[in-house]
C-alpha positions as MATLAB code, in Angstrom:
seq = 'XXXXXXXXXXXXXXXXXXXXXXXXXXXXXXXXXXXXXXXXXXXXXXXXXXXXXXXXXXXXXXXXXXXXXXXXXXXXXXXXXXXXXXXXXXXXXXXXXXXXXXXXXXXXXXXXXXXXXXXXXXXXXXXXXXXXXXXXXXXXXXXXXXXXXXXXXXXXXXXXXXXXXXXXXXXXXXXXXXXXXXXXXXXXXXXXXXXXXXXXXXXXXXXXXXXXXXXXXXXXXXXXXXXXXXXXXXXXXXXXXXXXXXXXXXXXXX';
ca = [
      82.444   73.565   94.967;
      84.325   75.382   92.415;
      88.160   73.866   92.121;
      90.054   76.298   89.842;
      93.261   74.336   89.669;
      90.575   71.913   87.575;
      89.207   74.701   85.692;
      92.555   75.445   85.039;
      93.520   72.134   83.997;
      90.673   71.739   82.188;
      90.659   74.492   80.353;
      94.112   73.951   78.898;
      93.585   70.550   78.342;
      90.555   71.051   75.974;
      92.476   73.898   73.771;
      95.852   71.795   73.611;
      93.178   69.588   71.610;
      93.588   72.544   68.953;
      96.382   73.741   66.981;
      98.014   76.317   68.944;
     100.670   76.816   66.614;
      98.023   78.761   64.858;
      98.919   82.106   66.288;
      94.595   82.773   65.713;
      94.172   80.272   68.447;
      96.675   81.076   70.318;
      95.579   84.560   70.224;
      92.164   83.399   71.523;
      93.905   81.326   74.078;
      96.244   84.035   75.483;
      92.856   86.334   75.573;
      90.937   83.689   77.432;
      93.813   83.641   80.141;
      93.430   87.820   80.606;
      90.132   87.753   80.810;
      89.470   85.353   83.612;
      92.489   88.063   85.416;
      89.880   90.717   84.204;
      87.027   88.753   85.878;
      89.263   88.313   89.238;
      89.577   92.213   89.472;
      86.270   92.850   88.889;
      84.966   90.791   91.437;
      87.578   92.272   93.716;
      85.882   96.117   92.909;
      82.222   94.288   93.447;
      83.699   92.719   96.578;
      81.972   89.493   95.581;
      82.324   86.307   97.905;
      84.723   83.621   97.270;
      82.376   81.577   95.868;
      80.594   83.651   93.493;
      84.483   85.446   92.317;
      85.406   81.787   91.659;
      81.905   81.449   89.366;
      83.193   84.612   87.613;
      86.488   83.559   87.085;
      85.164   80.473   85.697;
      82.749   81.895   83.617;
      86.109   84.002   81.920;
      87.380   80.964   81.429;
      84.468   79.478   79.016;
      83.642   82.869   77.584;
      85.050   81.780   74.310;
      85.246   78.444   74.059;
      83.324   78.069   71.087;
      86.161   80.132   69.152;
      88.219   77.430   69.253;
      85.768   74.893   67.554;
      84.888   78.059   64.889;
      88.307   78.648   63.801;
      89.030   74.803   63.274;
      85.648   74.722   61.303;
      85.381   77.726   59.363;
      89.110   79.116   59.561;
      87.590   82.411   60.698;
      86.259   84.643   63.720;
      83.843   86.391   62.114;
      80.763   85.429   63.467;
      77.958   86.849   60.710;
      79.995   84.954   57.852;
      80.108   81.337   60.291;
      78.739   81.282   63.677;
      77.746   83.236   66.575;
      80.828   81.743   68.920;
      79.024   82.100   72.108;
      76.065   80.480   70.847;
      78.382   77.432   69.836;
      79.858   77.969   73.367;
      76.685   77.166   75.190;
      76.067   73.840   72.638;
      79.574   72.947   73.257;
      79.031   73.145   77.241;
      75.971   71.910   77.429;
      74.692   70.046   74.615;
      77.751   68.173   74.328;
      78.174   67.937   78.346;
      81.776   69.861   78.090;
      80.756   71.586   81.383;
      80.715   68.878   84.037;
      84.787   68.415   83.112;
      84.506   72.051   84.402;
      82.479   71.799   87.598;
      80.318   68.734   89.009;
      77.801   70.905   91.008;
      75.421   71.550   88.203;
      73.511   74.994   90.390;
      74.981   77.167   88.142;
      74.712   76.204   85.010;
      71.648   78.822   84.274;
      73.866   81.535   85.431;
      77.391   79.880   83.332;
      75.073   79.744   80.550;
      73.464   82.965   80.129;
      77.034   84.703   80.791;
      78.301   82.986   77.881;
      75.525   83.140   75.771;
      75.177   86.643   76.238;
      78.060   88.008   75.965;
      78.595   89.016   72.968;
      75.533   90.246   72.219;
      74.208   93.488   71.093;
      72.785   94.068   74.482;
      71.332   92.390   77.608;
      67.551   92.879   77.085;
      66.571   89.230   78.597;
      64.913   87.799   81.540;
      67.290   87.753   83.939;
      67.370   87.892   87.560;
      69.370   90.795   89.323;
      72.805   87.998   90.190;
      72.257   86.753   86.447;
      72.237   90.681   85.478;
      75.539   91.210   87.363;
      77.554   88.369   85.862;
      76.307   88.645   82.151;
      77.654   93.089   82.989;
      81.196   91.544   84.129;
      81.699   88.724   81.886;
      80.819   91.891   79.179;
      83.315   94.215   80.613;
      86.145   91.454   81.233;
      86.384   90.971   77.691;
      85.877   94.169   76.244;
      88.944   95.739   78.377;
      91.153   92.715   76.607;
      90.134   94.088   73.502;
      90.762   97.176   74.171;
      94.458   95.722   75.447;
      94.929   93.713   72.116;
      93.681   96.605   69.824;
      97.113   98.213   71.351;
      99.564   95.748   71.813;
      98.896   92.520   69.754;
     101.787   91.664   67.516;
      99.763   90.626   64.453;
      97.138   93.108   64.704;
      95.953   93.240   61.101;
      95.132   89.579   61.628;
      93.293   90.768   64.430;
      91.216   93.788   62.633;
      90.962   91.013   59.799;
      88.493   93.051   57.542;
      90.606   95.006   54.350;
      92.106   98.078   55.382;
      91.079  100.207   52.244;
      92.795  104.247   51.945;
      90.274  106.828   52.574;
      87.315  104.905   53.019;
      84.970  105.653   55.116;
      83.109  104.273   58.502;
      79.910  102.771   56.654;
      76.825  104.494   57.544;
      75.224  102.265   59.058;
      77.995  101.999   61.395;
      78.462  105.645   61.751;
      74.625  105.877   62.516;
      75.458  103.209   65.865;
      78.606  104.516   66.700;
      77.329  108.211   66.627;
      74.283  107.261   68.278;
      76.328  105.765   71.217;
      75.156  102.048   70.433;
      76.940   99.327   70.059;
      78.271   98.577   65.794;
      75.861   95.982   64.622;
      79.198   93.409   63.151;
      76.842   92.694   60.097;
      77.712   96.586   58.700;
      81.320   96.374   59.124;
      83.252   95.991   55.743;
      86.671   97.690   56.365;
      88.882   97.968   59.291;
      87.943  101.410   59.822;
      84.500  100.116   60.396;
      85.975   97.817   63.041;
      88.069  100.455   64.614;
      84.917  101.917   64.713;
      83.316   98.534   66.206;
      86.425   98.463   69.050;
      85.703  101.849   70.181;
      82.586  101.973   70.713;
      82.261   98.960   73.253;
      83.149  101.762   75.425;
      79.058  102.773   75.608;
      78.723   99.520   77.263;
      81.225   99.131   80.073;
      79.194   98.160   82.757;
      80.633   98.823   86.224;
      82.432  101.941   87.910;
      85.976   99.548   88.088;
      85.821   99.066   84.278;
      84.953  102.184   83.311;
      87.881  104.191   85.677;
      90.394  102.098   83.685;
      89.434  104.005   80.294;
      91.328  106.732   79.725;
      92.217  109.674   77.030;
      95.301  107.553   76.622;
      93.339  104.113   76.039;
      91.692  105.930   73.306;
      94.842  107.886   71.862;
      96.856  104.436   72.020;
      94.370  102.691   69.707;
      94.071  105.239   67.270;
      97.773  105.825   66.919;
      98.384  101.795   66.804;
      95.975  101.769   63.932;
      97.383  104.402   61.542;
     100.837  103.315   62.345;
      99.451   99.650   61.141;
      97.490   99.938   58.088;
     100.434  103.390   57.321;
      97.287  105.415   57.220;
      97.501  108.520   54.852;
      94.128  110.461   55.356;
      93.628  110.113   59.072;
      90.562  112.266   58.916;
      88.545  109.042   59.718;
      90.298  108.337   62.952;
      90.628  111.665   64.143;
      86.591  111.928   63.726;
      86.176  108.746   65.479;
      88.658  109.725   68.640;
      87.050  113.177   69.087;
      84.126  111.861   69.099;
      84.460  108.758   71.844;
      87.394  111.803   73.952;
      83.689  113.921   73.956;
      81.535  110.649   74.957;
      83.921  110.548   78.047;
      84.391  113.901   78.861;
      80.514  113.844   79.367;
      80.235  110.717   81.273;
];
């Protein structure tokens, strides 16, 4: 059985182990916490079972729990300078056993840890079956609609976008090339925050499910773009203009 007052519990329990005077894991914290309400709503649109929205929800829940142990380690998030975070995720839960405090019943730990594992990664071509499929989708979506809500209203969002915002540079190439080709950035290319504006947007190619998708608008898109130049006081907005036309057209067409 799936208890989510424990999960709850639980959950809060193991982060109040961290500093969360740190606003970073705080941040990560208060994310956690909307996602798992992401993961609730989805499974309302996929008019899942009680049972398998509670697995969902719990899943939100241990997402990212390996950011926690990252930031106290390496004082950073980003993963291709220190560690993939849902790869330490899935040795923190179950390497080091974290998941039974979670959840006793130990059927659904392939499905827990593929959905974590998996994530946050460049795309979902593993063997999974077709329930496996469907969680790893949500789990995806759940936390790329919080980013899309932090990219707009986070209070410290140049510690979010973290990477130098530089005047009139450019989206690297190599970005450009995945963004343009409606992929997914490969983080490894980014090297200013326009390349990570870049990055943001173009999660957008891989919302999953019809619920997701609906709640991405023109305004989503406009929002983003206008937090950013207001941020970094952005001069030559060519960039961002080139990147919003560009995503506006991707939805337009889809």
């Amino acid at each position: 059985m799936i208890d989510l007052e424990k999960i709850d519990k639980t959950f809060k329990n193991y982060v109040n182990s961290f500093d969360l005077n740190n606003i970073s894991i705080k941040r990560k914290y208060d994310h956690t916490l909307r996602v798992k309400n992401n993961c609730q709503k989805l499974a309302v649109s996929l008019k899942l079972n009680d049972e398998d929205t509670k697995l969902l929800i719990l899943i939100g829940y241990l997402h990212d729990i390996g950011r926690f142990l990252q930031r106290k380690r390496y004082h950073s998030y980003i993963d291709n300078e220190t560690v993939d975070h849902a790869d330490l995720g899935v040795d923190i839960l179950f390497k080091d056993n974290l998941i039974r405090s979670f959840i006793d019943d130990n059927k659904y730990d392939e499905i827990i840890y593929k959905a974590v594992k998996y994530h946050n990664k460049i795309d979902l071509n593993y063997d999974l079956t077709p329930k496996e499929e469907l969680f790893c989708k949500a789990i995806r979506d759940a936390d790329k609609l919080d980013i899309f809500y932090v990219a707009t209203y986070d209070d410290n969002i140049k510690d979010f976008y973290a990477l130098p915002y530089i005047e009139g540079a450019k989206v690297n190439p190599k970005v450009k090339e995945d963004f343009t080709s409606h992929r997914l950035v490969d983080i490894r290319n980014r090297k200013t925050a326009i390349d990570k504006l870049a990055n943001i947007l173009a999660f957008i190619y891989d919302l999953n499910l019809k619920e997701s998708k609906r709640t991405i608008t023109k305004d989503t898109i406009n929002n983003i773009i206008n937090v950013f130049i207001k941020t970094f006081d952005v001069k030559d907005t060519s960039e961002c203009i080139y990147l919003k036309d560009n995503i506006l057209k991707y939805l337009n067409n889809t």
